[in-house]
N, C-alpha and C positions, 0 to 999 in steps of 0.2 A: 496601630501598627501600619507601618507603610509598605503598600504593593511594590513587587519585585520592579523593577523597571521594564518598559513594554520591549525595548530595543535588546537589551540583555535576553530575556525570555524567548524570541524570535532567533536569536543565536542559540541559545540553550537547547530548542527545536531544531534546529540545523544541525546543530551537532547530533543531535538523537539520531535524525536521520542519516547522515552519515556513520555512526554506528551500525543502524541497522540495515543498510545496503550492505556493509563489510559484511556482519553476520551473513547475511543471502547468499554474497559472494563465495565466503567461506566453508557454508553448507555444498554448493554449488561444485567450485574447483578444488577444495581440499576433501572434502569429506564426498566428496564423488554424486549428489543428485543430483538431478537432471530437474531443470523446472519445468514445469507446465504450464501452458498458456494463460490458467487464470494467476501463475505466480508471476508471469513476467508483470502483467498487467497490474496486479497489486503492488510489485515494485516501479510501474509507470508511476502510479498515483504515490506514492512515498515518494519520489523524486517528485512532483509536483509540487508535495508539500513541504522539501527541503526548498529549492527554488522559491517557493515566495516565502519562505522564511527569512533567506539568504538576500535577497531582496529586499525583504523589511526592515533587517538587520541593516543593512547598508543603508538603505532611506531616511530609516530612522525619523516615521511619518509624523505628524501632530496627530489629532484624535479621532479626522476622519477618515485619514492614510491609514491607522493603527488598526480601525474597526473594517473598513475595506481589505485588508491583509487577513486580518483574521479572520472575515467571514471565506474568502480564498481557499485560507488552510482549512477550514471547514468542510468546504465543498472537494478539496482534492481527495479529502478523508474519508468524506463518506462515499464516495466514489470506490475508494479503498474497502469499505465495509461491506459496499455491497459485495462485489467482487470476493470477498474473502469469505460472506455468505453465501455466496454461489457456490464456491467450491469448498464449504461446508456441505452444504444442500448437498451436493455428488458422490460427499465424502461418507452419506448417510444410507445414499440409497441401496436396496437390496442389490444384490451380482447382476441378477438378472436384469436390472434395467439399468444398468450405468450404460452409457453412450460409450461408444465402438473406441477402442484406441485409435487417436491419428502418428501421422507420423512426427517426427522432431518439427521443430518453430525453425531453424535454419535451413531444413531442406524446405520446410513448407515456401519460406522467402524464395527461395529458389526455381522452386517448381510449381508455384499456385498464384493464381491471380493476386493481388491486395486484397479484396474482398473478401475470400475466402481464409486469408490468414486474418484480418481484422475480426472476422465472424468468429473464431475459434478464440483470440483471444480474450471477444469478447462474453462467448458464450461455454467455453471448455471443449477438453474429450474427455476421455476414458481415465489417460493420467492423471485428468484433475482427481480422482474419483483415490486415485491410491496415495496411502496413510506411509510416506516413507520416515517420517523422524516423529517421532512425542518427547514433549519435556512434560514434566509435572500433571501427565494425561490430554493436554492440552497438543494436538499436529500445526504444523507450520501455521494453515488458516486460521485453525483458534485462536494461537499467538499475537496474528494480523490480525484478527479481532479485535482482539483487548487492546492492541495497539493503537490501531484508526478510532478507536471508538475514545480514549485518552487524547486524540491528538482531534478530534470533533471538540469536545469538551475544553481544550485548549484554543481554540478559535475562537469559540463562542465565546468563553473568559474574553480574550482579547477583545473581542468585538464590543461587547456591552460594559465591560470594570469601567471603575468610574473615574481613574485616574488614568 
């Protein structure tokens, strides 16, 4: 049986991830939630790993371009994973020790050093800590879990297959 082609597969990811930025979006401006800083940042890294998808797609590399992209997509994912196990971790912890609400990510642009908004995105607040939507028991970060965690595995595929 012959493997899908590398350059089709690389679009195939592209398009996932344009899927699922809509979805974000959709949650976000139709359905009314407000993200938090560890979800903007999880959707940094899904945009990372649309971009060198999109990228590869267009390149359309030989076998060292193909395993250099996919190891990329790897790294923007797991990047993603962590991130989306952080604010799992938040999502676990007891009332009492979830960290202080901050305020919004656009006033904070507004009104806070870089540094201080890079920190939060980097590390959460309080909001990361609240469960606003479940599908199938699973909140937005467990989603992004199983997501980056498919789309890790999908890199590596690329990376190492043999055609």
């Amino acid at each position: 049986m012959s493997l899908p082609n590398p350059r089709i597969t690389f679009l195939l990811v592209f398009l996932a991830v344009v899927f699922l930025l809509g979805a974000a979006f959709y949650l976000e401006y139709v359905q009314g939630l407000e993200p938090c800083p560890l979800c903007i940042t999880q959707r940094i890294m899904l945009l990372g790993v649309g971009l060198v998808s999109l990228i590869a797609f267009l390149h359309n590399p030989a076998t060292i371009g193909r395993r250099f992209y996919g190891l990329l997509v790897s790294l923007w994912a797991l990047g993603g994973l962590y991130f989306a196990g952080r604010q799992l971790w938040l999502q676990s912890l007891p009332e009492d020790q979830v960290p202080a609400c901050g305020p919004g990510i656009s006033y904070m642009i507004d009104a806070f050093p870089a540094s201080q908004v890079i920190k939060t995105l980097l590390t959460g607040d309080g909001n990361c800590a609240e469960v606003q939507w479940t599908w199938l028991g699973l909140s937005i970060p467990g989603w992004s879990a199983v997501g980056f965690t498919g789309l890790i595995a999908f890199g590596a595929w690329q990376a190492f297959r043999k055609q």
